[in-house]
C-alpha positions as a Python dict, from the first residue, in 0.01 Angstrom:
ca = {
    (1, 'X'): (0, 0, 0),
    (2, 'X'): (334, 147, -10),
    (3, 'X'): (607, -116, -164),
    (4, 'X'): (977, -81, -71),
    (5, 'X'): (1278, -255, -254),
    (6, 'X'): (1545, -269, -28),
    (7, 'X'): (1886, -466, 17),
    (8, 'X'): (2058, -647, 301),
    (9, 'X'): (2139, -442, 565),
    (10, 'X'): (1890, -130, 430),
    (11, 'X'): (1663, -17, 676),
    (12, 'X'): (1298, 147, 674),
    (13, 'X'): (1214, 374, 939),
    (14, 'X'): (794, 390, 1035),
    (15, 'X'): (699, 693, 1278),
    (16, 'X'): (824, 1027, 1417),
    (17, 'X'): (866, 1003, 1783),
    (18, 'X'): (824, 630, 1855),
    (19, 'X'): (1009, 560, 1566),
    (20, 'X'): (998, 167, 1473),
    (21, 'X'): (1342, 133, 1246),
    (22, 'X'): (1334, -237, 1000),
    (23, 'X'): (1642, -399, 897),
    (24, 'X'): (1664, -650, 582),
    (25, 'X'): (1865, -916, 760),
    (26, 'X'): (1907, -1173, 533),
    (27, 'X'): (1729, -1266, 192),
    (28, 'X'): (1778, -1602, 126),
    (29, 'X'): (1534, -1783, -141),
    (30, 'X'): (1216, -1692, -65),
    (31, 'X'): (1258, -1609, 276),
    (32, 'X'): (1334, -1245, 385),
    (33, 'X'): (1482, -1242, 771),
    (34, 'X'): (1359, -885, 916),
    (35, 'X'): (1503, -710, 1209),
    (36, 'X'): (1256, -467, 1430),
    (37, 'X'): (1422, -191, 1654),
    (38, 'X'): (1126, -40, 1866),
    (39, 'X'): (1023, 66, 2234),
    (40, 'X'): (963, -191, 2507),
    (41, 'X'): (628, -79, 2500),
    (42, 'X'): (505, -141, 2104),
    (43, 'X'): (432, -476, 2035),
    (44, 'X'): (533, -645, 1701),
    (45, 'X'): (324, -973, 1614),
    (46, 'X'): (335, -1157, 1293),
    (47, 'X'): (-23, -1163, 1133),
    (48, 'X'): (-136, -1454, 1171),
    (49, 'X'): (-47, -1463, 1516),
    (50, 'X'): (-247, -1170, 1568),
    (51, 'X'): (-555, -1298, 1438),
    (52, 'X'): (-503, -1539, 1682),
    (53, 'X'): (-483, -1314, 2008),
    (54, 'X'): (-774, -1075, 1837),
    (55, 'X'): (-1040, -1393, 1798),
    (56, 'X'): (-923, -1511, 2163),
    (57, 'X'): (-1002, -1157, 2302),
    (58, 'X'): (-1359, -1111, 2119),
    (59, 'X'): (-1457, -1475, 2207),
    (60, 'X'): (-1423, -1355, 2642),
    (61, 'X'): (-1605, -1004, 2533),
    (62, 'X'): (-1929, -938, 2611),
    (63, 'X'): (-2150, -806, 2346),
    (64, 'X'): (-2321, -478, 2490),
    (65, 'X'): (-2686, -609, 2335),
    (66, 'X'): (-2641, -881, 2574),
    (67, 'X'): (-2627, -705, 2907),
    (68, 'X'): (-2895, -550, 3066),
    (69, 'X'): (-2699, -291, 3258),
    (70, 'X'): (-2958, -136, 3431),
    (71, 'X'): (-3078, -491, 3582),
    (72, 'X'): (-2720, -592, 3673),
    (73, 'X'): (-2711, -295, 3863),
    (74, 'X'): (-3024, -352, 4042),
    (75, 'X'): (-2931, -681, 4134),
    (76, 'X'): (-2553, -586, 4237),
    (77, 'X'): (-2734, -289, 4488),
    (78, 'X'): (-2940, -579, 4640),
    (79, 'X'): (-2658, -843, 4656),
    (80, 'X'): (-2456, -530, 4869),
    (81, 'X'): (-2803, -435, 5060),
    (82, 'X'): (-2884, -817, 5148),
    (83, 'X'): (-2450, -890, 5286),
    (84, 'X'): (-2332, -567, 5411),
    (85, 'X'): (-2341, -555, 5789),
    (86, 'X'): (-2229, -199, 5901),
    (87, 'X'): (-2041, -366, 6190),
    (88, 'X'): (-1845, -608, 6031),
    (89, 'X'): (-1607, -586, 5719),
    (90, 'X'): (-1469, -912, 5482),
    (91, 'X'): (-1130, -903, 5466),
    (92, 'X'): (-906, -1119, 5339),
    (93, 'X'): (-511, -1141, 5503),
    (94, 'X'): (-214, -1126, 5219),
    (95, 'X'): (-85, -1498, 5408),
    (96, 'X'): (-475, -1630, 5428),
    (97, 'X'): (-685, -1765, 5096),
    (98, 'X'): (-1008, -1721, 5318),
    (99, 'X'): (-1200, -1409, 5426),
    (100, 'X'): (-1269, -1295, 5806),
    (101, 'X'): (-1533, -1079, 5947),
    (102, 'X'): (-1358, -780, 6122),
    (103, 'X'): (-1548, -571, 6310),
    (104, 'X'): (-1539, -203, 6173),
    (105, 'X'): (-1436, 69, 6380),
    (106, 'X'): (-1690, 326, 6320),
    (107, 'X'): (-1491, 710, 6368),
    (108, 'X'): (-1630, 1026, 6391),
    (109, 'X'): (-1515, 1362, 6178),
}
């Protein structure tokens, strides 16, 4: 762990190109007010609120010792087999929540 002393007002400056520049606001008791300067695109949590986001993301995942991929993919290939009609499509309209049957226009190359 690298440990910086630095003032009010002092900066630290982590990265080359996407440089993320930290400012010592304020230090006021105990309490240190930080400043982050950094792309739209590089997100700054606080720990502890990452922890948070990490154990809500790996609670939705699916563990890959779980999934039988090759008999998910058997049953999705029969699913599509046993609904497709080459005739007609399901579509569903941008203004309508429900799905049609269109007939497909079958072209020739």
């Amino acid at each position: 762990m690298l440990v910086l002393t630095r003032k009010s007002e002092q900066k630290i400056v982590i990265g080359n190109k996407k440089k993320i520049v930290i400012t010592v606001l304020k230090v006021q008791g105990d309490q240190v007010s930080l400043g982050f300067d950094a792309d739209r695109d590089t997100p700054i949590y606080r720990q502890e609120l990452l922890k948070e986001i990490e154990a809500e993301n790996t609670g939705g995942a699916v563990k890959q010792s779980n999934v039988d991929v090759k008999s998910l993919a058997q049953n999705l290939q029969l699913k599509t087999k046993k609904h497709s009609n080459p005739k007609y499509l399901k579509i569903k309209k941008s203004d309508s929540p429900q799905e049609e049957d269109v007939m497909a226009e079958q072209t020739s190359e």
